[in-house]
Structures are given as C-alpha cells and as structure tokens.
C-alpha positions as CSV (number, residue, x, y, z in Angstrom):
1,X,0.0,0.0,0.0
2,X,1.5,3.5,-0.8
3,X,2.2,5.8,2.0
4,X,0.1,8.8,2.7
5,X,1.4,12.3,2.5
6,X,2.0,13.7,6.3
7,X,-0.9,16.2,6.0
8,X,-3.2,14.0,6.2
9,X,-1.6,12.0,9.2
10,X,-4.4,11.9,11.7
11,X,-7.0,9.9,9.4
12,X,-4.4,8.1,8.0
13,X,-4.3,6.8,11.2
14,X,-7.7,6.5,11.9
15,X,-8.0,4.3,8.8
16,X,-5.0,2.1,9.7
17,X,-6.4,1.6,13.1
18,X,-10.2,0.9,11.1
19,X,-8.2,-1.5,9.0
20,X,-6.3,-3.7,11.8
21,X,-9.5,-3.9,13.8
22,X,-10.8,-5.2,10.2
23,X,-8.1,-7.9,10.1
24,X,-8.5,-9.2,13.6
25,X,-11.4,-10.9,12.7
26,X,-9.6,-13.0,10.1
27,X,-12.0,-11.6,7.6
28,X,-14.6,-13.4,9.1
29,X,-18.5,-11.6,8.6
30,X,-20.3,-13.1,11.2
31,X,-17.9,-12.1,13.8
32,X,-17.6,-8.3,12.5
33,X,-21.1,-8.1,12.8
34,X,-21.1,-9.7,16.3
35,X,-18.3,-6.8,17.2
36,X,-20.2,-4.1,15.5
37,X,-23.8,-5.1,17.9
38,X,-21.5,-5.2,20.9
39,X,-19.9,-2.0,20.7
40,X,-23.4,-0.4,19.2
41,X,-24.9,-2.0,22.4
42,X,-22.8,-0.7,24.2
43,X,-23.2,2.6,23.4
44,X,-26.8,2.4,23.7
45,X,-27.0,1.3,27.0
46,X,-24.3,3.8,28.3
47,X,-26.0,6.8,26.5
48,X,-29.5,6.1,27.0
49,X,-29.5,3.8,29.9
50,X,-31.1,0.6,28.9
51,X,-30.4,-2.8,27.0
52,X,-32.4,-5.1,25.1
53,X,-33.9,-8.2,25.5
54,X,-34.9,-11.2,23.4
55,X,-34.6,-14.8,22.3
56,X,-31.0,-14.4,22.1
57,X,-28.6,-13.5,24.6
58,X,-27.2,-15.1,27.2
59,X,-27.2,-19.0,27.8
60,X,-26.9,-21.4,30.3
61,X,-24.4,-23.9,29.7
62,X,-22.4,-26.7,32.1
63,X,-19.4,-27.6,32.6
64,X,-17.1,-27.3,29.6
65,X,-14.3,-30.0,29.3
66,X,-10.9,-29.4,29.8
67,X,-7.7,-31.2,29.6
68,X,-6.8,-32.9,32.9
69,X,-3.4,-31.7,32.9
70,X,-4.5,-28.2,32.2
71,X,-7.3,-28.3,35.0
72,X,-4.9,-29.6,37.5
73,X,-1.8,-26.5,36.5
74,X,-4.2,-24.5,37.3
75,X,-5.0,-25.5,40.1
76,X,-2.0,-25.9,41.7
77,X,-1.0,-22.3,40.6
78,X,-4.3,-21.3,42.5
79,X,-3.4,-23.0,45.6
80,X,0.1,-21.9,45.6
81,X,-1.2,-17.7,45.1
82,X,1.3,-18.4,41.8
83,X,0.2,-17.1,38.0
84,X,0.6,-19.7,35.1
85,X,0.3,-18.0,31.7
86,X,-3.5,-18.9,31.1
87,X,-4.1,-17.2,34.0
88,X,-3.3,-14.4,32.7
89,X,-5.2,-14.5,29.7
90,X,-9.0,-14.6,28.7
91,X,-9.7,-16.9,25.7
92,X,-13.1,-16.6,24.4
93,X,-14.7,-18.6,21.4
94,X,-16.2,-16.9,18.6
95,X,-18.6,-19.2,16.4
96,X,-20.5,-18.1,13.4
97,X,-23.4,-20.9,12.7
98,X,-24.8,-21.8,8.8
99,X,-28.2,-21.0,10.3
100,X,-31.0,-19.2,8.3
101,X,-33.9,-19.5,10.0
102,X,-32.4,-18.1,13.4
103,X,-31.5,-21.4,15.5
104,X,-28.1,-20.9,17.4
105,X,-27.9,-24.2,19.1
106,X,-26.8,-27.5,18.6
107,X,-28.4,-28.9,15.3
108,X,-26.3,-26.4,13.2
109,X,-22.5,-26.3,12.0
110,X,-20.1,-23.8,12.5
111,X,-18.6,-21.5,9.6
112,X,-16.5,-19.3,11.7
113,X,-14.8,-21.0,14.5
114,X,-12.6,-18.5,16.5
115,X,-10.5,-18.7,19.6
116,X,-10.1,-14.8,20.7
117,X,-6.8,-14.1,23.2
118,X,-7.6,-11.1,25.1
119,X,-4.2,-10.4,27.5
120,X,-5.5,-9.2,30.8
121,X,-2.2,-7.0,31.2
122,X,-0.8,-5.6,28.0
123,X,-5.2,-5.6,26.5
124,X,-3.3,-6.8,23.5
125,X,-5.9,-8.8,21.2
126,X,-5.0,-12.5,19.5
127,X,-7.2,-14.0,17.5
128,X,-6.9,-17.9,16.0
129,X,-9.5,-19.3,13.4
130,X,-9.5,-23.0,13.6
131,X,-10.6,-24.2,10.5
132,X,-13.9,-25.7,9.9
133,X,-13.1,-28.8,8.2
134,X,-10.0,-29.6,10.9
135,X,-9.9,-33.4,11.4
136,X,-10.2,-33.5,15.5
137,X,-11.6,-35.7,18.7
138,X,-15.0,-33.6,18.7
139,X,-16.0,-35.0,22.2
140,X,-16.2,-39.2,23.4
141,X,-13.1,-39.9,21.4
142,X,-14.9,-39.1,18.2
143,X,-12.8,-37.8,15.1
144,X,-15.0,-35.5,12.7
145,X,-14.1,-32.4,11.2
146,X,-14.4,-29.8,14.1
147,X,-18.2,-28.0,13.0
148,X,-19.2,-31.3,13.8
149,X,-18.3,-30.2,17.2
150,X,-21.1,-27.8,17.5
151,X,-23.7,-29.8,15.6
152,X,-23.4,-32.5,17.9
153,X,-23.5,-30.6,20.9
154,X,-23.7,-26.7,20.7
155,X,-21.5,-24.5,21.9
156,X,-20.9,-26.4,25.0
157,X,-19.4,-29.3,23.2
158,X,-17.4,-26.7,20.3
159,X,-15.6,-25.3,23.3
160,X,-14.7,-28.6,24.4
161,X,-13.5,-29.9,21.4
162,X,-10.9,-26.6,21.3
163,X,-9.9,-27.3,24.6
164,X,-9.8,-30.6,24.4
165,X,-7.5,-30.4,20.8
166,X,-5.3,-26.9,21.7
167,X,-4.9,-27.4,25.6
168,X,-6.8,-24.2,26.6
169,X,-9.1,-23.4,29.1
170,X,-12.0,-21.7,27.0
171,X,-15.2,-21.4,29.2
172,X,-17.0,-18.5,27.4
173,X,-18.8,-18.2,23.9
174,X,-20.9,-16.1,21.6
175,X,-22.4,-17.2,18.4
176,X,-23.9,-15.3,15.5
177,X,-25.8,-16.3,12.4
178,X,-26.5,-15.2,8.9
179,X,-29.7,-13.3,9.8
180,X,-27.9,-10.9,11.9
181,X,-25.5,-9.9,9.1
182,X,-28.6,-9.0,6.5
183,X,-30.7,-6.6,9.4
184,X,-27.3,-4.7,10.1
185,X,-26.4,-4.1,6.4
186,X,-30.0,-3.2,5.9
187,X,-30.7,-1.2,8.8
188,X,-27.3,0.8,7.6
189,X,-29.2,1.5,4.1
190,X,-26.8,-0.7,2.4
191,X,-23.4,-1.0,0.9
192,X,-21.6,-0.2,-1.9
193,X,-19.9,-3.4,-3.7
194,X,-18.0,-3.5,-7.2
195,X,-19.7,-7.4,-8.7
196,X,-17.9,-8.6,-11.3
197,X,-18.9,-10.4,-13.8
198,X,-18.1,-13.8,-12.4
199,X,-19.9,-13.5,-9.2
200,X,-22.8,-12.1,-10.8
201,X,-23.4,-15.8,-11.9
202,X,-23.5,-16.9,-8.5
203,X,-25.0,-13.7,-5.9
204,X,-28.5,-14.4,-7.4
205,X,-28.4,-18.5,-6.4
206,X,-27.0,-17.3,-3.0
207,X,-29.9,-14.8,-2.7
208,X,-32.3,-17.4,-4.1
209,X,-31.4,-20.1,-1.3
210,X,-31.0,-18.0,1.6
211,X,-34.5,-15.6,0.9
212,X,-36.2,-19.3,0.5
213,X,-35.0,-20.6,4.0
214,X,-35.6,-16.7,5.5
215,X,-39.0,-16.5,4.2
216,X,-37.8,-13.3,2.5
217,X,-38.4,-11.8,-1.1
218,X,-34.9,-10.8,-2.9
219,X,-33.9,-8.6,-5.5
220,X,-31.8,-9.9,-8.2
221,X,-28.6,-8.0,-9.3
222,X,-28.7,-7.7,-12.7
223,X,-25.3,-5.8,-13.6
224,X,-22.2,-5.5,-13.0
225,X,-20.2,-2.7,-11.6
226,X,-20.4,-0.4,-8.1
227,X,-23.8,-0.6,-7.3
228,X,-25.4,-0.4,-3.8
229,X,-26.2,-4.0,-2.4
230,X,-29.2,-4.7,0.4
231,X,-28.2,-6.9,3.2
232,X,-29.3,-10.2,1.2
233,X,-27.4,-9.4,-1.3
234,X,-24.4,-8.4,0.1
235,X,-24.2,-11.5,2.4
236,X,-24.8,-13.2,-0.5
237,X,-21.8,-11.7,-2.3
238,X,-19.5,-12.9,0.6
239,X,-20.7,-16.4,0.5
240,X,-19.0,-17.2,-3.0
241,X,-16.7,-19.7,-3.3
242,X,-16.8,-20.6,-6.7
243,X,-15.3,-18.4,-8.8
244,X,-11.3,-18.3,-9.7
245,X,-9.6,-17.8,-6.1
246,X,-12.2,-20.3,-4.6
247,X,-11.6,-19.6,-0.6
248,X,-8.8,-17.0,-0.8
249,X,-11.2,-14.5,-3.2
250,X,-13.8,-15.6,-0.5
251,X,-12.1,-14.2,2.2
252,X,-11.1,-10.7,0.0
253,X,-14.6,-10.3,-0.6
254,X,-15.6,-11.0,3.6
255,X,-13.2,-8.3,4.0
256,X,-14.5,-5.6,1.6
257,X,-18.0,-6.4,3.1
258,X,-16.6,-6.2,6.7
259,X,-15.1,-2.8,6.0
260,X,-18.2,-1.5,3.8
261,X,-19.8,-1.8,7.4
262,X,-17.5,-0.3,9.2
263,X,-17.3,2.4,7.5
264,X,-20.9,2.9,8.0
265,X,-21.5,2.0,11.3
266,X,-18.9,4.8,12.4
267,X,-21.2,7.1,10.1
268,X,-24.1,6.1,11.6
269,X,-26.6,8.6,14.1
270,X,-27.1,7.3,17.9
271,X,-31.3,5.9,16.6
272,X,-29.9,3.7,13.8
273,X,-27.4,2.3,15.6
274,X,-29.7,1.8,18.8
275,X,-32.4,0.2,16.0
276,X,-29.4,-2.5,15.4
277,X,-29.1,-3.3,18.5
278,X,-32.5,-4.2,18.9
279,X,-32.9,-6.2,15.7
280,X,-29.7,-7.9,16.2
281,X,-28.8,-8.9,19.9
282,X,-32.0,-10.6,20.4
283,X,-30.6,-13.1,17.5
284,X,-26.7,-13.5,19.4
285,X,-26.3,-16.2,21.5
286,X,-23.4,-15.9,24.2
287,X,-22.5,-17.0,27.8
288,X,-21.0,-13.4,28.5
289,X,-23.7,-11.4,31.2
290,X,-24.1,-8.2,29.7
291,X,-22.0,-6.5,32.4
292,X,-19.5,-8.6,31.2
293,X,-19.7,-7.1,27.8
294,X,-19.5,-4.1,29.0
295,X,-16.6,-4.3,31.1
296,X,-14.4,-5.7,28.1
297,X,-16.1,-2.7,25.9
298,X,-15.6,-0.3,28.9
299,X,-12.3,0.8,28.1
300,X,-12.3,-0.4,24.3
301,X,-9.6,2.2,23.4
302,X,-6.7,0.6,25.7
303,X,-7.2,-2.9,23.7
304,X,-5.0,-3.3,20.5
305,X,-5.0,-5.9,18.4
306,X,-2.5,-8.0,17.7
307,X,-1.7,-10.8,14.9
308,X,-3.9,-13.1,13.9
309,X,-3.8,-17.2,12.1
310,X,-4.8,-20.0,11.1
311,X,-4.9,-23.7,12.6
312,X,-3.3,-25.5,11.9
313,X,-0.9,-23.3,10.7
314,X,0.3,-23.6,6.7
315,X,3.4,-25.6,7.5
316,X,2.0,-27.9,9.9
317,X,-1.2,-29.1,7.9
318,X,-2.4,-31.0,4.1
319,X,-5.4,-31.7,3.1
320,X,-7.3,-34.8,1.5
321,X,-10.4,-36.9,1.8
322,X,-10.5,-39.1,4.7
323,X,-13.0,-41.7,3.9
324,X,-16.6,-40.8,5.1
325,X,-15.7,-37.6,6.4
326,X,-14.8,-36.5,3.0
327,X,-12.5,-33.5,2.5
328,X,-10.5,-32.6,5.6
329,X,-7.6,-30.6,6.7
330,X,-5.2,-32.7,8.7
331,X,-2.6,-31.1,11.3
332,X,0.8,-32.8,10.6
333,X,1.1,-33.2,13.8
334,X,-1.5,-32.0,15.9
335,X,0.7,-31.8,18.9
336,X,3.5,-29.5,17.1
337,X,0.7,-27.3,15.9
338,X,-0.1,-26.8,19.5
339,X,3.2,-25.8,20.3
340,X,3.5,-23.2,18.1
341,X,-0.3,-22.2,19.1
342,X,1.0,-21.3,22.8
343,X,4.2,-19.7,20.9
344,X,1.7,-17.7,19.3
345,X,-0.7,-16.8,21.7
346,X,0.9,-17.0,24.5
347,X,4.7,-16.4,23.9
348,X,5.3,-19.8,25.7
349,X,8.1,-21.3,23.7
350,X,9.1,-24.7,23.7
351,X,5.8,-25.8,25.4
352,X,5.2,-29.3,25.9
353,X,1.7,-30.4,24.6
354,X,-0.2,-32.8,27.5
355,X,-0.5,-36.2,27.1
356,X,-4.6,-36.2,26.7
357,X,-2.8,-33.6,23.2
358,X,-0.5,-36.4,22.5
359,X,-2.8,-39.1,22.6
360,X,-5.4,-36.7,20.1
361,X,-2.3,-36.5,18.2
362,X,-1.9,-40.2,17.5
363,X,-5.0,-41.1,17.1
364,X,-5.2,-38.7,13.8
365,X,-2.8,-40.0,12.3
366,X,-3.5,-43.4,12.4
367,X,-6.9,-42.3,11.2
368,X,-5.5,-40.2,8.5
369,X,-2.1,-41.8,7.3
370,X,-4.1,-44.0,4.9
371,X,-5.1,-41.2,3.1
372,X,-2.5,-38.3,3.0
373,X,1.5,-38.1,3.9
374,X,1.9,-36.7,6.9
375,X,4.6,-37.0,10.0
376,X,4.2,-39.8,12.7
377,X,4.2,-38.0,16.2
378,X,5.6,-41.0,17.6
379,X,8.7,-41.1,14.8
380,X,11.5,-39.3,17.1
381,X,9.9,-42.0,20.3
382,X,13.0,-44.3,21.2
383,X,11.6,-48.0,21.9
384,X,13.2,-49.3,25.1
C-alpha cells in the first residue's frame, strides 16, 4: 500500500487503526457483525441507559471440558497464590453458525470457529480461526471435522472440542448467524460493492437459497459494476466460493463487506445504531452477562489488536479426503501445531503439549495416514 502524505496524518491513522481492527477478525463476517452489535450496544445502554432483550442472549451452559493436565496447573498455581500464563489471559470462542432460519444451538454447523486471546495485562488482542473442516476428537473420542463439534452438541461441546485439541481453558462463547448480518447491512441502508462479472453468476443463487429458508423476497442484481447491495445481497456476495480464487477470493470479498460496514457504522446517528441493536442482539447467543460485555467494551480504546492465524498453521497441515468424512484438513502433527499455538498466543516457547494432546495427536494420524503423507508423532519416540 502506498504511504500517505504527512498532512493527512491523523485519518491516516484512523483508517490504519479501522483496517487492523478489520483484520483481527480473520475476515470473518459473522464475527464483525457480532463486534459491530457489541460496541453499538454498548453505546446504547451507556447513553440512553437501557439494553435489550430477546430470544437471544445469554445461555446457560455446564461444565465445559478441559484437559486434565490443564485443569490440575491450574489449580495448583491457584493454591500456591502463583500465576501460570493462562491465568493471565482470557480466551473466548467466537462461532459463526450456517443458520437461516435463526437457530443458534446445537443442530447447526459452525462456519466461523474463533479462539479470541484477550491479555489481561498488556489488552493486546490475539485471535486464532481454527478451521472448519479440521480433522479432531469432537467429544467421546470421536474424530470429525471440528463443526461437527457444534452440531453435535452446541457451543458447550465446540468449546470442548478446542480445549480438548489446543490445551486451553475456553469457558466463554458467543455465536452469531446469517440473519444478523442481512438486518445490520440493511438497517445501515446498504453497501456499496463492485460485482464482477463472475460473481454475478452466483449472488442471485445465493440470494435465491438463503430468501427461500428466510421466508424473504430478494432482488436480483442484474449488472455488473459499483452498485449499492441490500443486506441479502451483500451476504450473498460474501458467500462465493466458486469463482477463480475459490476460498482466498472468498475471504477478500468477507473483508471488503466487513469494512463497507464499518465504515458505515462509524457514520451512523445514535437511533440507527440503537435500532441495530435491537434487531440484532436478540438473535446472538453468548455465555458473557451483559455487564460482562461491558466491562471488556468499557475501556475499548486501551485494547489493540494484535496478529492473527490460522490452525493448523500452513506448514504444519495437508489436506485430503479421509474416507466418510470427506474433505478434511489434517494437522501434521496436531501436537507441534499446539506448540506453536501457545508460541503464538501466549509467547510460551518450547511448550510441551499434555499427554490427553498427544494421545489426540496419534489417534489422527493413524486415522489419517491411509489417506494423506503426513509425519508420525511417535517417529522421534525411542523404543526401550
């Protein structure tokens, strides 16, 4: 990107700081529009005094499984009045559902599967997407790809499944769905998008599908060019994955919606943004009280945001068709991703994955050798 001339220093900053919030959430929709309703909500409740209630919100859940040898550190470092480095750190998972008819429970797979970092010192912001077709133990020793997880068992059994495969301690949630994204686009009168002429083959089908399982009417788009999209049709526009680019050009287009809304939502007066609150929170789901929300949003402008990846990470994965489960991406080895997931969240290097990681670790493999080349994670174990 070309630098800006020093007279216009101030926004330039503004938009770089607009742009890295942007790329914290991996270019993920659902979760911008989850950020955009908290911080609207937020400011709603602090400058008129009241918050909203709905079918949504906050949920129930039990206990959430962790790792044995993660419970037990850090328990000991309780006892003792010492700090491990999880301690100091609040990991929250992000999950943005396939739903269209509004359902945020189990019953529905996860798109957007997100472990957010949040340093309790520094307010530096890490955020990890683990990818949805990840081959992993999803809960009972059963390997699936990871939205399985959440299917099987909601969000309770998706924050299992991390904790269970990355050795954290995850015991909070919010989910989102599709629904949310079109009412905020809409209620902000819109976006403007450039549709070429290869995704003007697919928006329509998109819009088709999604208006049919809504109960909505849509409006086609019938040229190309920068033209204004409504919220159907822009979520529509993110969902492609078939032209040239497949995924990659899926994720550029996520981000040019994500900062089409930004852009508004800054622009936007106190009542519109209060009408988005109301249309939307009632159709999040999360485990997080609303003072809770408030208190990270409190003091918003002290948190910056940090890098953000992948898992498992590009050197450490392949990908193939494992039987049943059909296309997959397969950690090479799960157990070295993990260490360079503590390297990168935590700045732990060198740490040692658990055995309950190990064992996970193994266990894929075997599953998985038959069908891709990947590294035995017992190949450097000397036989006595």
């Amino acid at each position: 990107m070309a630098e800006k001339t020093t007279n216009k220093r101030v926004l330039t900053e503004k938009q770089k700081a607009a742009k890295k919030r942007n790329r914290m959430v991996l270019l993920i929709v659902e979760v911008i529009v989850l950020l955009i309703l908290l911080a609207v909500l937020y400011k709603v409740v602090t400058t008129l005094g009241k918050s909203n209630d709905g079918e949504g919100g906050r949920v129930d859940i039990g206990d959430v499984i962790v790792n044995p040898e993660v419970e037990e550190a850090i328990k000991v470092a309780e006892d003792s009045g010492e700090e491990i480095y999880l301690s100091q750190y609040r990991n929250i998972a992000l999950f943005g559902v396939d739903s269209l008819d509004g359902s945020l429970g189990a019953g529905n797979r996860t798109d957007t599967i997100i472990v957010a970092s949040i340093n309790l010192e520094t307010k530096e912001v890490k955020l990890v997407s683990v990818f949805r077709d990840t081959y992993l133990n999803i809960g009972k020793d059963t390997y699936r790809k990871a939205n399985n997880a959440y299917f099987k068992g909601g969000a309770e059994q998706a924050m299992g499944m991390l904790n269970m495969n990355l050795d954290l301690n995850i015991s909070d949630f919010v989910t989102v769905g599709f629904e949310g994204l079109k009412e905020t686009i809409d209620l902000l009168g819109g976006i403007e998008i450039e549709v070429d002429s290869e995704e003007l083959k697919h928006i329509n089908n998109y819009q088709q599908t999604m208006a049919k399982s809504m109960g909505v009417d849509y409006k086609e788009v019938t040229k190309t060019g920068t033209q204004k999209l409504d919220g159907l049709q822009a979520t529509a526009y993110c969902r492609i994955r078939y032209t040239a680019g497949n995924d990659y050009k899926r994720t550029a287009r996520q981000r040019e919606v994500i900062e089409k809304i930004v852009e508004k939502a800054q622009k936007a007066s106190l009542s519109t943004l209060s009408d988005i609150a109301n249309a939307v929170f009632p159709k999040v789901a999360t485990s997080l009280e609303l003072k809770e929300i408030l208190s990270l949003l409190g003091s918003v402008n002290d948190y910056t945001m940090g890098d953000n990846t992948g898992f498992p990470f590009e050197e450490d994965r392949t990908t193939g068709s494992i039987g049943s489960n059909g296309s997959c991406v397969v950690p090479t080895t799960l157990a070295e991703n993990v260490t360079t997931l503590h390297e990168f969240l935590f700045n732990e290097t060198d740490y040692e994955p658990t055995d309950s990681v190990k064992t996970y670790s193994r266990q894929i493999y075997e599953d998985t050798v038959p069908y891709v080349v990947q590294d035995n994670p017992d190949a450097d174990v000397v036989e006595d």
